[in-house]
Short mmCIF file of the C-alpha atoms (twelve columns), coordinates in Angstrom:
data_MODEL
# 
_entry.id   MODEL 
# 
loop_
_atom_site.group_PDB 
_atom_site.id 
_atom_site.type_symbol 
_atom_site.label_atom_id 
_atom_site.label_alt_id 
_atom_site.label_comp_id 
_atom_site.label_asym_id 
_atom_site.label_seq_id 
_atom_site.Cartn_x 
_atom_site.Cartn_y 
_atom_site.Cartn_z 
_atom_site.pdbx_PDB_model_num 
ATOM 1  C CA . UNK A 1  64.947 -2.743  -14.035 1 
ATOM 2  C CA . UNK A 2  62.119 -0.920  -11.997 1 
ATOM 3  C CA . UNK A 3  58.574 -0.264  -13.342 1 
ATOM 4  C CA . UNK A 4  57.805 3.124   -14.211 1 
ATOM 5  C CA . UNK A 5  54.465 3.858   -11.916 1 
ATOM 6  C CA . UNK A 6  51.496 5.890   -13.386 1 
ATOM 7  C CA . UNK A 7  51.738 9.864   -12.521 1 
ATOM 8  C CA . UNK A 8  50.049 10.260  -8.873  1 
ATOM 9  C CA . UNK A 9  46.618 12.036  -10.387 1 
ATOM 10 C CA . UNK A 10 46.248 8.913   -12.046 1 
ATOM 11 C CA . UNK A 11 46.888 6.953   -9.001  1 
ATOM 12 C CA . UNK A 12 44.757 9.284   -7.321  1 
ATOM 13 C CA . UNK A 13 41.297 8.765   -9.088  1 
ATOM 14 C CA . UNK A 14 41.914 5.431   -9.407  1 
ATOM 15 C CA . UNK A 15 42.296 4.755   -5.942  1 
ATOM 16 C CA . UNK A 16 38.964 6.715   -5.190  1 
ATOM 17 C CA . UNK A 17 37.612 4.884   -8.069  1 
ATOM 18 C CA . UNK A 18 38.069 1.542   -6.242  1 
ATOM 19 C CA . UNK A 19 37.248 2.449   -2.854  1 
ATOM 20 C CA . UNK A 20 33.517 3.351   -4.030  1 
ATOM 21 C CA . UNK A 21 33.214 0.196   -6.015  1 
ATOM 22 C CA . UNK A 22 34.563 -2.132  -2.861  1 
ATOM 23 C CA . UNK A 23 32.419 0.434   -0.582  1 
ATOM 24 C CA . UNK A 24 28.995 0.094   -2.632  1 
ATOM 25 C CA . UNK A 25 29.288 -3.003  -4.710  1 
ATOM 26 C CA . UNK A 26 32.008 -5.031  -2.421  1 
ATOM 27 C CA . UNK A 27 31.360 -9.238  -1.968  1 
ATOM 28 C CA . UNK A 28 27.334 -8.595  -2.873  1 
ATOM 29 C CA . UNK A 29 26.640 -6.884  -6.560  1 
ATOM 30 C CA . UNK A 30 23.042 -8.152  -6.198  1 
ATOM 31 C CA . UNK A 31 22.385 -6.009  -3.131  1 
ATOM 32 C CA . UNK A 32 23.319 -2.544  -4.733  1 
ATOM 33 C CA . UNK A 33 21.536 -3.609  -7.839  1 
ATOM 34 C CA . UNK A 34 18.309 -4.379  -5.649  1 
ATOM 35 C CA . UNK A 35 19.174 -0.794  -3.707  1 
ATOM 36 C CA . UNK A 36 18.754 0.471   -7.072  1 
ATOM 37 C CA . UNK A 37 15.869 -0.828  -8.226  1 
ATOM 38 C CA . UNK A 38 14.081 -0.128  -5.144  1 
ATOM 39 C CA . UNK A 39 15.050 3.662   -4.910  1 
ATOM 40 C CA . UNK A 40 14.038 4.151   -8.501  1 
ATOM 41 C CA . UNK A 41 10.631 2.433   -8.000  1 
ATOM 42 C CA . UNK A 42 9.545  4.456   -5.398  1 
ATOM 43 C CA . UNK A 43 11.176 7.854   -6.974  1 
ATOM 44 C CA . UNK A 44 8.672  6.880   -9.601  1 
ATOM 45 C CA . UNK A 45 6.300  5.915   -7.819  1 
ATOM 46 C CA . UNK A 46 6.179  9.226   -5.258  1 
ATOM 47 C CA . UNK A 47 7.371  11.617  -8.086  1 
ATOM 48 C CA . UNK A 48 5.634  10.502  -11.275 1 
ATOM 49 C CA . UNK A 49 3.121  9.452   -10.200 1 
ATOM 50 C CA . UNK A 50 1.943  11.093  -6.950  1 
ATOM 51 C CA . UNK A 51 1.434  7.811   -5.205  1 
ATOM 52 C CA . UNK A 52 2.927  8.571   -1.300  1 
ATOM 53 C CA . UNK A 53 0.926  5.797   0.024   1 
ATOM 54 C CA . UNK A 54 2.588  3.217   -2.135  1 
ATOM 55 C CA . UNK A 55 5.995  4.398   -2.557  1 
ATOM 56 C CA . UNK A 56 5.420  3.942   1.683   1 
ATOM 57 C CA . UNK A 57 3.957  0.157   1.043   1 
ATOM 58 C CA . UNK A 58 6.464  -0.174  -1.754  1 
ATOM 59 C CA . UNK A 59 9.926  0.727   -0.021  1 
ATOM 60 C CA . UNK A 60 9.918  -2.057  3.238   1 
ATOM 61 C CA . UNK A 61 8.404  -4.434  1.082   1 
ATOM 62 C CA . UNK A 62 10.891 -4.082  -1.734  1 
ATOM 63 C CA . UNK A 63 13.527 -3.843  1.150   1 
ATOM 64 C CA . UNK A 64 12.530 -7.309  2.549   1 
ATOM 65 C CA . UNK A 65 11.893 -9.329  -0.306  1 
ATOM 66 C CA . UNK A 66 15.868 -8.024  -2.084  1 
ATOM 67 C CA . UNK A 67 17.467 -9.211  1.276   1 
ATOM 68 C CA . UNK A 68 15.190 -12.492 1.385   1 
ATOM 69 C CA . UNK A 69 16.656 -13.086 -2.380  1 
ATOM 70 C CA . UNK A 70 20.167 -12.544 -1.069  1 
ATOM 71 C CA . UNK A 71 19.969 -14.606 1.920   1 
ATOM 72 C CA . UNK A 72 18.327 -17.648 -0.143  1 
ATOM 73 C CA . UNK A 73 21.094 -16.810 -2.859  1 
ATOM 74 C CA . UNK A 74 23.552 -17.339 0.021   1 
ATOM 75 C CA . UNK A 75 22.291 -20.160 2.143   1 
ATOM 76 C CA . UNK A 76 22.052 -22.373 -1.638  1 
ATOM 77 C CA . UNK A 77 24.367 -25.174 -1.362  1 
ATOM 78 C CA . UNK A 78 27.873 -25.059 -4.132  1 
ATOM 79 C CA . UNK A 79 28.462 -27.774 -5.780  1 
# 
């Protein structure tokens, strides 16, 4: 008896569906979670609140200090 497969718009979207999520999120969630948080604090930053010169400061540091987090996060020893 064969399984009846889904109709191919189905298979479509949710093929494109799971190419972005391996392509954005893939092995490291807590990267594109820190690539969020650090695109929104500086759209704040330069759009609310006018502040160029810190979005500027705010953007490498915010940068360094999510793939510090992720490398420590990494290196940790599993037990």
């Amino acid at each position: 008896m064969s399984e009846r497969r889904p109709p191919w718009p189905v298979r479509l979207v949710k093929g494109f569906a799971m190419f972005w999520w391996d392509f954005l999120i893939g092995d490291t969630p807590e990267l594109f979670v820190a690539a969020l948080v650090t695109i929104g604090v500086v759209a704040l930053l330069r759009g609310v609140g006018h502040q160029n010169a810190a979005a500027v400061i705010a953007l490498p540091v915010l940068a360094v200090v999510s793939l510090v987090l992720s490398v420590r996060r990494a290196a940790k020893p599993r037990e």
